[in-house]
C-alpha positions in Angstrom: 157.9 132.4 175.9 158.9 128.6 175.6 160.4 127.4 172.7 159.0 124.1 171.5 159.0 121.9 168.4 156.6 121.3 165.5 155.9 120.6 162.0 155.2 123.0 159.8 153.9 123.9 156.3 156.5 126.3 155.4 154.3 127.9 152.3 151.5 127.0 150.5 151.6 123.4 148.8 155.3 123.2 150.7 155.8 119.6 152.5 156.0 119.8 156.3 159.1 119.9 157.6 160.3 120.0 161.8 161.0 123.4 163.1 160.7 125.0 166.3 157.9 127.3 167.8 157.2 129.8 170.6 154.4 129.2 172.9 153.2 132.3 175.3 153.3 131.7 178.8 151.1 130.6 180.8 148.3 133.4 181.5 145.9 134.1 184.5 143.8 131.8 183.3 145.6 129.5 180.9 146.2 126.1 180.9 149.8 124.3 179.4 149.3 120.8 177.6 151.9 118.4 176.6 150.5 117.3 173.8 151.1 113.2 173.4 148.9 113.1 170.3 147.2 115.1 167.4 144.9 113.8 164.5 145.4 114.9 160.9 142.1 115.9 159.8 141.2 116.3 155.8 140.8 120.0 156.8 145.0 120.4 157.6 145.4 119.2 154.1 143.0 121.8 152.7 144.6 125.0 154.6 148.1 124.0 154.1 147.5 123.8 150.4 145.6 126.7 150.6 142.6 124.7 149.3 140.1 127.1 151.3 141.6 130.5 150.3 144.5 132.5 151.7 146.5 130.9 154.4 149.1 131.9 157.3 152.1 130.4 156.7 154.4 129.1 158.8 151.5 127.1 159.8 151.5 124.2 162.4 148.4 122.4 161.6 146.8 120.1 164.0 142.6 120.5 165.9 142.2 117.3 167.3 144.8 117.4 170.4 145.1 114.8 173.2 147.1 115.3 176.1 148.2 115.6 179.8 148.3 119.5 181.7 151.6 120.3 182.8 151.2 124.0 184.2 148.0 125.9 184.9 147.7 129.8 185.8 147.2 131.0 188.8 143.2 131.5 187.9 142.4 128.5 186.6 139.7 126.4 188.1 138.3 123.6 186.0 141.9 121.8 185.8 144.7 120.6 187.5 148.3 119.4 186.6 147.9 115.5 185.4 144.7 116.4 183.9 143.9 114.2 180.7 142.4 117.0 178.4 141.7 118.0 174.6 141.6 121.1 172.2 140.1 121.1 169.3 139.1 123.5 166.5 139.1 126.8 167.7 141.0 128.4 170.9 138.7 131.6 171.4 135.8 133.4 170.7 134.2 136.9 171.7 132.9 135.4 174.8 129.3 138.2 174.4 127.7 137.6 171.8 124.3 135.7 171.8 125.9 132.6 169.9 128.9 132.2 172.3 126.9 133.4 175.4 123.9 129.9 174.2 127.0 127.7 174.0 127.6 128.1 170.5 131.1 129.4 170.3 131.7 127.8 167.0 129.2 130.5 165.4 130.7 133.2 167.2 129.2 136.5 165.4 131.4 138.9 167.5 134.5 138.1 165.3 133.9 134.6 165.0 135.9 131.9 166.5 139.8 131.9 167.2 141.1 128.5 165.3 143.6 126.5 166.6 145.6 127.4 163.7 145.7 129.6 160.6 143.9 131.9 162.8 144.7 135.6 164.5 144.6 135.3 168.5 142.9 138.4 170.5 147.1 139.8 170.5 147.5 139.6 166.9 149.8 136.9 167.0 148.9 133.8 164.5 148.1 130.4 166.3 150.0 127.3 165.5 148.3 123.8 166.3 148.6 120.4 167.4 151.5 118.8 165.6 153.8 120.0 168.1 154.7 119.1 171.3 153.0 121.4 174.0 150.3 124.3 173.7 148.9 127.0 175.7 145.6 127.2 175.9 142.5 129.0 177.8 141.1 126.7 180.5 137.2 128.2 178.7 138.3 126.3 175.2 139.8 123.1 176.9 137.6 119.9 177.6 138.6 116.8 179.9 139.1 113.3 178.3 137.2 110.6 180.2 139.4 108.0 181.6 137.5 105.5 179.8 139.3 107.1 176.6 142.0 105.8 175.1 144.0 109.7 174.4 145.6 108.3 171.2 141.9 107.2 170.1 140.1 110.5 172.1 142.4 112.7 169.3 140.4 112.4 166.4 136.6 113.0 168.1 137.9 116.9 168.6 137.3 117.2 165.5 135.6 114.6 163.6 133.5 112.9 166.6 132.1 116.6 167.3 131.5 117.5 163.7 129.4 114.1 163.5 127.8 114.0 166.9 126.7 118.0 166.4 124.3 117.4 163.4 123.5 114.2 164.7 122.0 115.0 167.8 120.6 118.8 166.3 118.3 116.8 163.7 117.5 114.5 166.2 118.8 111.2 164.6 117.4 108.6 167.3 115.4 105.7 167.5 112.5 105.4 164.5 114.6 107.5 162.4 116.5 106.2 159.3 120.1 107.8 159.2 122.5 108.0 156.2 126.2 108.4 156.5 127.8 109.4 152.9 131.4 108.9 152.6 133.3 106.2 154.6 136.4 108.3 156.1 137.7 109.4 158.8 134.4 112.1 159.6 132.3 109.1 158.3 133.1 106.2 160.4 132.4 108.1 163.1 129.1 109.0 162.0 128.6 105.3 161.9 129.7 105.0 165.2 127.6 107.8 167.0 124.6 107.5 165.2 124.0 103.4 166.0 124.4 105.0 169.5 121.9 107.5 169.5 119.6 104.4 168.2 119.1 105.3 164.7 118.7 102.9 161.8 122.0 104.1 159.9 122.9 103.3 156.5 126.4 103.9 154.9 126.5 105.5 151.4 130.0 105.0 150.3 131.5 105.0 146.5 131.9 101.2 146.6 131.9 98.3 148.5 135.1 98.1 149.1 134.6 99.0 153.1 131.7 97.2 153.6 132.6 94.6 156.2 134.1 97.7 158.1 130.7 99.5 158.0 128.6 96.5 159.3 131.1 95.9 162.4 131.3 99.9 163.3 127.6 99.7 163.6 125.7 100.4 160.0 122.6 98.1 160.0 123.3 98.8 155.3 125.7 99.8 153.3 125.2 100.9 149.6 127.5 101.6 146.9 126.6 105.3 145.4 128.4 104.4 142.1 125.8 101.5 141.2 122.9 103.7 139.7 120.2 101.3 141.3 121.3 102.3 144.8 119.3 106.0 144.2 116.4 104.1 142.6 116.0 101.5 145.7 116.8 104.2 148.3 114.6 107.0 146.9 112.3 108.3 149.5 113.8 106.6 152.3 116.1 109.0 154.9 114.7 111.2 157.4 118.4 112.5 157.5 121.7 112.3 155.2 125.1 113.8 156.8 127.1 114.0 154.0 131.2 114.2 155.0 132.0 114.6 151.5 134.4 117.0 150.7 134.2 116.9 147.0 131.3 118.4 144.5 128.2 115.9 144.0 125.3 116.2 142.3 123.4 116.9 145.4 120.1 116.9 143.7 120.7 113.1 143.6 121.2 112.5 147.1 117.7 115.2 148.2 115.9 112.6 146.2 116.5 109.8 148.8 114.6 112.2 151.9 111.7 111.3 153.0 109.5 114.5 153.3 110.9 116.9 155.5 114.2 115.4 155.6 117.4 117.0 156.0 120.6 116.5 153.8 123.7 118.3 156.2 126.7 118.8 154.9 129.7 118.5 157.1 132.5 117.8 154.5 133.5 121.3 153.0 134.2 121.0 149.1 136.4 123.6 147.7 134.5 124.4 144.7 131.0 125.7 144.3 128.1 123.7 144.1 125.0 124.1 142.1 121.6 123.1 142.5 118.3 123.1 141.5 115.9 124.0 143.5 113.3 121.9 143.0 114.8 119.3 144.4 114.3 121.1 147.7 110.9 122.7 147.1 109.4 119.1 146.2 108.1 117.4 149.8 109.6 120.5 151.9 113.6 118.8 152.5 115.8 121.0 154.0 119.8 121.4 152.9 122.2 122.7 155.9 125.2 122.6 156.8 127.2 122.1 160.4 130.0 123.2 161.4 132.3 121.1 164.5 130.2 122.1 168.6 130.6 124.3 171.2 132.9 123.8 174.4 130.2 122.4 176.2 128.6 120.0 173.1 132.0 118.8 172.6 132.5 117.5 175.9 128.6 115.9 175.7 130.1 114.0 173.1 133.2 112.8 174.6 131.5 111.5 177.2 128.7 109.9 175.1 131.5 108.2 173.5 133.0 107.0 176.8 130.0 106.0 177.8 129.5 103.8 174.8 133.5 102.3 175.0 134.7 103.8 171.3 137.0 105.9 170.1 138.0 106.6 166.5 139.5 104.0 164.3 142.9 105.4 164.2 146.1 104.7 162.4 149.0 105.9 164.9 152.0 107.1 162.7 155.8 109.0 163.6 155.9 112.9 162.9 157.9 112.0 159.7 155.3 110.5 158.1 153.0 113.3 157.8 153.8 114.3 154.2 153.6 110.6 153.0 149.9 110.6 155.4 148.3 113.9 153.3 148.9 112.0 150.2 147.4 109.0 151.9 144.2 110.9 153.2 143.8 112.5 149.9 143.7 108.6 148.2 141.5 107.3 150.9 144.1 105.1 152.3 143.3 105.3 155.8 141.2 103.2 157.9 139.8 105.8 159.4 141.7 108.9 160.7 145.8 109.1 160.9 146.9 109.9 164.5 151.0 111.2 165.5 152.3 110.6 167.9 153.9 113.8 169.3 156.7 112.5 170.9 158.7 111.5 167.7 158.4 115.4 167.0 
């Protein structure tokens, strides 16, 4: 075991505080990473309060990892020492069943996927994430950073670039197709960012205003504010598809009004609290509600190098490992333009 150190929710609700972890060794076919840096995505804030249900605790929190492989086993064949690589949300799955076996580890129905953290590993043991300062990993549930990726800007798209790009690309936003973006944050800009890529017409729906000029710049061709009632009457009718990265209750009804027939409202943002809904506002002009949940192994590197490709990143804020606590509350106010990033080696 290697002994290495993190931050860590102590108990549910606690602040994060340093401590010190044990990593296994390195396996058959395992790869080490020294981590140099780790997003803080909305969903750490929701498990380490405990926001989503019952927790592990001590939990290191951290899916969107960036950094350099220091030690591979002796069975490892997709990467060598030097390697720029990344880890996101999960760390295993059954490997058999027909979702893994299609590439869709994420839906993993033989268990389900292994998270980064807050999670069980195939041993038992609970996994601890990316605010620390190395991990070991399975080469199978690792995925190489382009060069043309900054690794302090690559963090954040292990999470929130793949949870945008999947639904994206599965309801086939592209050219001719009218895209909305709801909620300006960190899963949101990238939306923004992706979908102008893939072509579409993309318009951000955002509470106010207030991020407008940002919105324009990352790529939106409109931006509406959702609190001004006349922004559902002008937009009724006009969306073949709505990602919604919301992660509080809304009157959903409202936002299945402004589909076009047969469009798609996908939710990617994950209130804690039920929703209800009537369901006439699906059954009118055949609209479809979903939900999407991050990629697989093998859509998540797609996207990284879709976003290489196009030369962006995420819009990232990089911060010191004692400025986590102070960050959550930050996240939770909307006070980051767009995702907070530490940098692992003040840890």
């Amino acid at each position: 075991m290697t002994t290495v150190a993190a931050y860590a929710a102590p108990a549910a609700k606690a602040p994060l505080e340093r401590t010190v972890i044990e990593r296994r060794e390195v396996g058959e076919h395992d790869v080490l990473v020294d981590i140099k840096y780790a997003g803080i995505c909305h969903s750490d804030i929701h498990q380490a309060r405990e926001g989503w249900g019952e927790a592990i605790f001590p939990m290191v929190p951290g899916h969107e990892i960036a950094g350099v492989v220091s030690a591979v086993g002796p069975g490892v064949t997709r990467y060598a020492v030097g390697d720029r690589v990344g880890v996101g949300c999960m760390v295993d799955s059954c490997r058999t069943c027909d979702n893994c076996r299609a590439g869709l580890e994420q839906y993993c129905t033989g268990g389900g996927m292994v998270g980064t953290y807050n999670a069980l590993d195939r041993n038992g043991e609970p996994t601890l994430g990316g605010y620390s300062e190395k991990i070991v990993v399975d080469e199978n549930y690792v995925v190489r950073i382009p060069d043309g990726l900054k690794l302090d800007e690559a963090a954040p798209l292990l999470c929130a670039g793949i949870t945008l790009y999947s639904p994206l690309r599965h309801w086939g936003a592209g050219p001719g197709k009218k895209v909305a973006i709801l909620g300006m944050g960190g899963l949101g800009h990238m939306g923004v960012k992706i979908a102008h890529a893939l072509g579409a017409e993309v318009t951000v729906l955002s509470q106010s205003l207030r991020k407008k000029e940002d919105g324009l710049k990352l790529g939106a061709d409109h931006y509406f504010a959702t609190g001004d009632p006349k922004t559902f009457e002008e937009l009724a009718g006009t969306f073949d598809l709505i990602v919604s990265t919301v992660s509080a209750p809304l009157d959903l009804g409202a936002y299945l009004a402004l589909l076009k027939t047969d469009g798609a409202l996908v939710n990617v943002g994950a209130p804690e609290e039920p929703i209800s809904l009537n369901l006439f506002s699906v059954i009118g002009n055949r609209k479809t509600l979903a939900g999407s949940m991050i990629g697989g192994i093998a859509e998540t590197q797609e996207m990284l190098d879709f976003c290489a490709e196009h030369g962006f990143g995420a819009e990232i804020e990089l911060i010191r490992a004692e400025e986590i606590n102070e960050a959550y509350e930050r996240v939770l106010d909307s006070d980051v333009r767009y995702r907070f990033v530490i940098d692992t080696s003040t840890i």
